[in-house]
C-alpha positions in Angstrom: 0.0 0.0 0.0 1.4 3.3 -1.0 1.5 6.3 1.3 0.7 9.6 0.9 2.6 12.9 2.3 1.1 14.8 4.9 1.5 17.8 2.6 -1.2 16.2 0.2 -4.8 16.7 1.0 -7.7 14.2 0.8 -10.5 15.2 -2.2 -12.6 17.4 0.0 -13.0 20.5 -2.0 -17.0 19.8 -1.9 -16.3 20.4 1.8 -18.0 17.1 2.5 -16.0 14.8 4.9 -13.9 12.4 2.8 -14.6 8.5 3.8 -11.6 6.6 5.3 -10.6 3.1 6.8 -8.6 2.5 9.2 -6.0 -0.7 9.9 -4.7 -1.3 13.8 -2.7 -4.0 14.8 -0.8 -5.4 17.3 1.3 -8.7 18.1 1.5 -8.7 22.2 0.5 -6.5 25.1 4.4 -5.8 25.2 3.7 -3.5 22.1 4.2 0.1 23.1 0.8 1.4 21.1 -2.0 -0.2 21.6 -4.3 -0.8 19.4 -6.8 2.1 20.7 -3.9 3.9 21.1 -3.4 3.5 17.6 -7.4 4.1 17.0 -6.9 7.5 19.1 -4.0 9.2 16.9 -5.6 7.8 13.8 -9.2 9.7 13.9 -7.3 12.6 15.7 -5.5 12.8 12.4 -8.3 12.1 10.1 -10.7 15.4 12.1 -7.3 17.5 11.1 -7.4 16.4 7.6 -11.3 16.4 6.4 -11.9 12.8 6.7 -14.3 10.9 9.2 -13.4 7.1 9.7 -16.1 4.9 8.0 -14.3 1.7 8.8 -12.0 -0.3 11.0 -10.3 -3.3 10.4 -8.4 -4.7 13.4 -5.9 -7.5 14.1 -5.3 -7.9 17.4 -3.0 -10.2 18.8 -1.5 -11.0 15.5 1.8 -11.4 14.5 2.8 -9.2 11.2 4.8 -12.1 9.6 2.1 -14.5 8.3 -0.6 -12.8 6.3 -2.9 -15.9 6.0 -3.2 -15.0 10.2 -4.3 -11.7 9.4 -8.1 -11.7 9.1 -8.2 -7.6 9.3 -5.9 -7.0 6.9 -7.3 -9.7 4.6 -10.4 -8.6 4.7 -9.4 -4.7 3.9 -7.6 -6.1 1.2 -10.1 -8.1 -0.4 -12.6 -4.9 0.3 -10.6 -2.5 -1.6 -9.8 -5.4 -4.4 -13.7 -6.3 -5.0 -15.1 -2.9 -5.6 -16.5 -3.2 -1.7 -14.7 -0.2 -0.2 -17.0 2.5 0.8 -14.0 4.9 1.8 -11.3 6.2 -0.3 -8.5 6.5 2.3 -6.9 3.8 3.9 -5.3 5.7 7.3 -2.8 3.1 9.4 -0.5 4.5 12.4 2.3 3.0 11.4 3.0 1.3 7.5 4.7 -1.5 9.5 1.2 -2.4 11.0 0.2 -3.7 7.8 3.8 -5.3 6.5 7.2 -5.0 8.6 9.1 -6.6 5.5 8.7 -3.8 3.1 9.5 -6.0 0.4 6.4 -8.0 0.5 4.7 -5.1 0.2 5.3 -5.3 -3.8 2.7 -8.0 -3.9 -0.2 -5.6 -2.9 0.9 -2.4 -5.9 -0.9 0.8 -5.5 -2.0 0.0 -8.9 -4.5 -2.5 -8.3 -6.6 -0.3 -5.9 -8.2 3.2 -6.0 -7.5 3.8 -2.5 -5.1 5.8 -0.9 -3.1 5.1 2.0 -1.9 7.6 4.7 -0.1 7.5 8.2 -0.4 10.0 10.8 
């Protein structure tokens, strides 16, 4: 998933709020942002930026390494692949929430979805 400065702005010129989702995740309790800690900087971003989150996908408890354990992420996927998205921003905390090994993030191109990614 492809990310987006915070210089750019999301399509709000009709000064409607623009539709985002947001992915939160997080392997152990160790973790030192919670998932609603993740949650709370993500929609403080999106009420600074225009945009009013729509949709959450979560994986809690999950480690990043194996995406077939990944029901959230999965499922936003698939969403944003099948036409099913109802948003047109995808807002994580961190890009390593959705793939620590930035190389595997090739298999997912910013090309085969009309959805933008951001990070606060």
């Amino acid at each position: 998933m492809a990310s987006r400065s915070d210089s750019d702005s999301a399509d709000n010129s009709s000064g409607h709020l623009v539709r985002a989702a947001q992915y939160v995740r997080m392997s152990t309790e160790l973790q030192q942002y919670s998932t609603q800690n993740q949650r709370e900087a993500i929609n403080e971003y999106a009420k600074k930026h225009g945009m009013k989150v729509a949709r959450t996908y979560a994986d809690e408890g999950k480690s990043g390494l194996a995406f077939k354990g990944r029901p959230g992420l999965r499922s936003l996927i698939s969403d944003v692949t099948q036409g099913r998205a109802d948003y047109t921003v995808i807002l994580v905390y961190d890009v390593r929430r959705c793939n620590p090994d930035t190389s595997a993030s090739e298999r997912y191109p910013e090309s085969e979805a009309s959805t933008q990614s951001r990070s606060p």
